[in-house]
One Martini backbone bead per residue (centre of mass of N, CA, C, O) as a GRO file, in nm:
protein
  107
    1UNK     BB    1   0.098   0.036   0.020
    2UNK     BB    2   0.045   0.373  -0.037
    3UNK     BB    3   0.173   0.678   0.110
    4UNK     BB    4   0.119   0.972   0.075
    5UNK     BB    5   0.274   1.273   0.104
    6UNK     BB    6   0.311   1.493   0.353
    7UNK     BB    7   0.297   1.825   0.398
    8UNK     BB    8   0.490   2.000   0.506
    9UNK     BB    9   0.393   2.252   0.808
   10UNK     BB   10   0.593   2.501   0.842
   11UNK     BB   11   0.793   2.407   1.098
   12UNK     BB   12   0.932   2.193   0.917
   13UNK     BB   13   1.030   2.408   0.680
   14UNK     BB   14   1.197   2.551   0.841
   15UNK     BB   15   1.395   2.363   0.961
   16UNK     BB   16   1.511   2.236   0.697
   17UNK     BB   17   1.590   2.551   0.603
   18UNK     BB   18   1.812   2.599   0.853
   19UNK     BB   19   1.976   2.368   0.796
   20UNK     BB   20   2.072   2.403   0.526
   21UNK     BB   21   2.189   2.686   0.588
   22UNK     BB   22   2.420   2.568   0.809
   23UNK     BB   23   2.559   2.360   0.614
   24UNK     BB   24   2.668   2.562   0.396
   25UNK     BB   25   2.820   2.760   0.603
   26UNK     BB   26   3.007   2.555   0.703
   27UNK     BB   27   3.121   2.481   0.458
   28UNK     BB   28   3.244   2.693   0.359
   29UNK     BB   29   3.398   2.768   0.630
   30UNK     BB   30   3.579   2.536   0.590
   31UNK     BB   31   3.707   2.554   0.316
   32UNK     BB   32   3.825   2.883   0.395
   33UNK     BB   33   4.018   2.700   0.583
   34UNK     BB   34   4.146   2.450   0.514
   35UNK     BB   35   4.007   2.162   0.577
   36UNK     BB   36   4.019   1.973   0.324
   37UNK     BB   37   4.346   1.961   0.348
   38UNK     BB   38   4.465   1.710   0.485
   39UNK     BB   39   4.229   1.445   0.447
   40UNK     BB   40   4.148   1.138   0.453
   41UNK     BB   41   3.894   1.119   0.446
   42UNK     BB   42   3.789   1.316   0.205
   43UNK     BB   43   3.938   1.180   0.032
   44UNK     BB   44   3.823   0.940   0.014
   45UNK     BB   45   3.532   1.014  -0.032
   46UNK     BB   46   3.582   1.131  -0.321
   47UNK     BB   47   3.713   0.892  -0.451
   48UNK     BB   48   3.422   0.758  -0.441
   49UNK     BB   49   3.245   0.965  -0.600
   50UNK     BB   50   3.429   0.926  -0.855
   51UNK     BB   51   3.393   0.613  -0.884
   52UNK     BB   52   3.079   0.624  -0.941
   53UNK     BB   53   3.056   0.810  -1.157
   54UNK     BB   54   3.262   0.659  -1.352
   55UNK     BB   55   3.065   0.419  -1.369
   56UNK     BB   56   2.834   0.490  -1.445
   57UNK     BB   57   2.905   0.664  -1.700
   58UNK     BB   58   3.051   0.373  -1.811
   59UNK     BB   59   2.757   0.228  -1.824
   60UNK     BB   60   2.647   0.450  -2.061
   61UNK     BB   61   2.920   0.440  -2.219
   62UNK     BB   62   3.008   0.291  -2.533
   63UNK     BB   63   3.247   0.253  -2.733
   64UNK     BB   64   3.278   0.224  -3.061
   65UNK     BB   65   3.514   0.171  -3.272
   66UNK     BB   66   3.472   0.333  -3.463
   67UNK     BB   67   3.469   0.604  -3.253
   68UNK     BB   68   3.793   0.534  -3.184
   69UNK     BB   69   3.909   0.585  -3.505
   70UNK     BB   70   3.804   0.889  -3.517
   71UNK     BB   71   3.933   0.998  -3.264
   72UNK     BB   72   4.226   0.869  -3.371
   73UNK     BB   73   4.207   1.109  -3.619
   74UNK     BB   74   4.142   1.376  -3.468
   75UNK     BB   75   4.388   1.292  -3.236
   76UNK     BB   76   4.711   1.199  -3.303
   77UNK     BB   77   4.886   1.329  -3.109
   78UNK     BB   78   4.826   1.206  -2.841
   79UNK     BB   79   4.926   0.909  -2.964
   80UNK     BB   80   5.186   0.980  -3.012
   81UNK     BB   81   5.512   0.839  -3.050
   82UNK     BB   82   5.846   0.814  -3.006
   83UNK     BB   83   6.109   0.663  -3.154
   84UNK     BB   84   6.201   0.358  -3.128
   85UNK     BB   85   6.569   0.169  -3.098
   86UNK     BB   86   6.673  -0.172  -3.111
   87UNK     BB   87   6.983  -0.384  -3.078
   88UNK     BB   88   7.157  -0.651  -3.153
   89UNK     BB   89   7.497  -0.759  -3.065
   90UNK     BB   90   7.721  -0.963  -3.276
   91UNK     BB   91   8.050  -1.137  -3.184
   92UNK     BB   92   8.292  -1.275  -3.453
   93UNK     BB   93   8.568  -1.523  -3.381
   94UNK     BB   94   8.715  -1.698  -3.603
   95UNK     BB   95   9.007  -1.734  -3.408
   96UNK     BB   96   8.878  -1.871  -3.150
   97UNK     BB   97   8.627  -2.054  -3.167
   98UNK     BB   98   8.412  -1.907  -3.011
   99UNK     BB   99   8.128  -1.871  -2.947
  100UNK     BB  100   7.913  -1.669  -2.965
  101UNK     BB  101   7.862  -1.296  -2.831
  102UNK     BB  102   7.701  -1.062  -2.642
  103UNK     BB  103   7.812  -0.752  -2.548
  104UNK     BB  104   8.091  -0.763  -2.669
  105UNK     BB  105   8.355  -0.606  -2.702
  106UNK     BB  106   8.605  -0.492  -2.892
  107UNK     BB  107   8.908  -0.589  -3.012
   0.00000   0.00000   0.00000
């Protein structure tokens, strides 16, 4: 069974009123007094709030192959990455008859 919501009263809507404006006097004031940094609870709390959102927002959207292409082509620059070189040298000395070995300095 529903039970319709009941109207707050006056004097309910003033007290909501009351506290409403007073948390966020303190939050203001707690902010402008630098409470907020070097809170580990703070922090961890605000860290929980955007894994929240970022899972809600990532399970509504999700990029299709297509539109990741697109991306990477409009955004080239981003995916660059400076030209990496590696080689292995082998050293052969076929008076000394030892199999080769590999980062030996020259003769």
């Amino acid at each position: 069974m529903v039970v319709p919501a009941k109207a707050a009263d006056p004097e309910e809507l003033d007290g909501l009123i009351e506290a409403y404006i007073r948390e966020e006097v303190m939050v203001r004031e707690a902010l402008s007094l630098g409470l907020d940094r070097d809170d580990a609870i703070i922090r961890r709390r605000l860290q929980q709030k955007v894994e929240f959102v970022s899972e809600e927002g990532a399970a509504l959207t999700r990029a299709t192959d297509d539109e990741l292409r697109a991306y990477m082509a409009a955004h080239p620059e981003a995916f660059r990455a400076e030209p990496r070189v590696s080689f292995a040298q082998i050293y052969l000395d076929r008076a000394s008859g030892a199999a080769p070995s590999r980062g030996r300095q020259g003769v």
